[in-house]
Each structure stands twice: as structure tokens, then as C-alpha cells.
N, C-alpha and C positions, 0 to 999 in steps of 0.2 A: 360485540367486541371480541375480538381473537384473544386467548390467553394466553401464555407464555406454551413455552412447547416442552413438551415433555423432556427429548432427547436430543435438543438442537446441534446442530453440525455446527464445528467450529472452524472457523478460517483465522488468518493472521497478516498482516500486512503493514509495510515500512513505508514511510516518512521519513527521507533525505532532503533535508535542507543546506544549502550552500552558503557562503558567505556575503552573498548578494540576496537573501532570504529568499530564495527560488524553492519551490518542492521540485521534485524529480516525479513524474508519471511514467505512463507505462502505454501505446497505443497498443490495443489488443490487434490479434490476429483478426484478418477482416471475412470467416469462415464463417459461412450460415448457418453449419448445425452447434457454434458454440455457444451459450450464453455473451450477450451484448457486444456482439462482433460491431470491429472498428472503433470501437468508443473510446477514451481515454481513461486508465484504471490506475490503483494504486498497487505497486510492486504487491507480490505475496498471494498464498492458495489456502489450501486446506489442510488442517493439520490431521494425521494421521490416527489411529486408536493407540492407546499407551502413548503418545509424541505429546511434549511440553509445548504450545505457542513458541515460546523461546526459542527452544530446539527446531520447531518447524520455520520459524523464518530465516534462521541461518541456513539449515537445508534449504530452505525454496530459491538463497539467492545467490545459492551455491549453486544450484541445478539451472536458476534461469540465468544469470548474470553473469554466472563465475566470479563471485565477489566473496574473500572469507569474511565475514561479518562479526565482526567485534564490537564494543563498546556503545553498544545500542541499547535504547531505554522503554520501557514500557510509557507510553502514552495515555491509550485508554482502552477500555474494556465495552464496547456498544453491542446493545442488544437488538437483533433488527428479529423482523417478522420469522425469516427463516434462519438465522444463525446466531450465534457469539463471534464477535470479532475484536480478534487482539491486538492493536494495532499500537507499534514500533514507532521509533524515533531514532535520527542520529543524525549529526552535522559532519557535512562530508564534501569536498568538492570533486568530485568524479568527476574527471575525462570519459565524456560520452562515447568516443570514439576509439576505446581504449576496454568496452567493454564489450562480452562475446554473448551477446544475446541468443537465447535459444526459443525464446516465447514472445510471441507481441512483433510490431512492425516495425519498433524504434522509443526510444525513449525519449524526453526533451524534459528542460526544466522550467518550468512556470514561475510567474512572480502571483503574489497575493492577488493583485484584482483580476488576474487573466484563470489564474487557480480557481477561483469562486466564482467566477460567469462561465464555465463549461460545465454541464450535465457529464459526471462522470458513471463508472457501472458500478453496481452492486448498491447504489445508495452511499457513494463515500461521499459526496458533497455534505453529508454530515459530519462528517470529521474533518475533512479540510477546514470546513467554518468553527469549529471547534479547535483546530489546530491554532489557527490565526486567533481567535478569537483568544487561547489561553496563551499561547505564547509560551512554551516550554523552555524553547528554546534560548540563548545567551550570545546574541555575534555580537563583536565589537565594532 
């Protein structure tokens, strides 16, 4: 058994749900030398040295989305083999076509059972089923 990791790198990543309880993904860029080209991922990177989670995912969706990111909530905290991951929440209905992507292929938004039958990257299909599962969220 591997044990926890001494200095694990930390990432951060948001959870947009709509009013039609859709998630918002992320298709990655389909380059060879990146980790899990083409796959479908959840918005958000790695947070910086000195950088809050916080602070790093409003930066990242600034930098990939051009989106100023407000009233976003902590979700959950998961600990995978190689990292800590901070992972966001907010209900939003984003105009996909309205946003100026700089990373990834496109965005779309999923509903729960099409959300949880794709292999996403990094290992987030743990937290999708955790998302749905706990249900944070409030639509009416």
C-alpha cells in the first residue's frame, strides 16, 4: 500500500451546475505530449506556491474562460494518489457560446446519467458520483 505523500501538489477545480441540473465539462486539448488528451475534464489546474484553492480557481477561470468567478462554494476536499484536490461548486447558467475559451476543445454541459457513464481525466468520476450523490446543490 502507497501511503499518503509527503508534499502532494494541489489542484482545484469547479462544478457548474444549471438549472436543468446539467454539470458543465471541459474537453481537453487533443495534444499528445499533455496528460489525458481529448478526454472530458472538470474546469480548473493547479494551484500555485503561496495561492489559496480559492484564489487559484477564480484565477484559472479567469485565465481559461474569461469568467470573474463569484459566489462559489467549497464542495469537497479528495485525496488521490498524486494530489489534493479542491474542488468548487456554483449554479450558473452560462451561455456556452458567449464564453472565450483559451484551453480545451469546447465545453458542453451533461445531465447526471450521461455525467457518470464517461471516463473523465484526472480520476474526477469520483467526484461527479459524489456530487450527484450528495447533492449540494438547491434548483427549484
Amino acid at each position: 500500500m502507497i501511503g499518503p505523500l509527503k508534499n502532494p501538489r494541489r489542484g482545484c477545480s469547479i462544478l457548474f451546475i444549471n438549472d436543468h441540473q446539467e454539470v458543465l465539462l471541459l474537453l481537453r486539448d487533443d495534444i499528445p505530449t499533455i496528460p489525458y488528451p481529448g478526454m472530458w475534464d472538470i474546469p480548473g489546474g493547479h494551484v500555485e506556491p503561496k495561492e489559496t484553492p480559492f484564489a487559484c480557481i477564480v484565477r484559472e477561470m479567469k485565465e481559461e474562460m474569461d469568467l470573474d468567478l463569484t459566489g462559489h462554494r467549497l464542495f469537497a476536499r479528495t485525496e488521490f494518489y498524486d494530489r489534493i484536490e479542491y474542488t468548487f461548486w456554483k449554479h450558473v447558467n452560462l451561455d456556452l457560446d458567449r464564453i472565450h475559451l483559451t484551453e480545451g476543445q469546447c465545453l458542453a454541459w451533461f445531465s447526471e446519467p450521461k455525467a457518470r457513464n464517461i471516463h473523465l481525466a484526472y480520476g474526477f468520476d469520483r467526484i461527479i458520483d459524489r456530487f450527484f450523490n450528495g447533492r449540494p446543490y438547491k434548483i427549484q
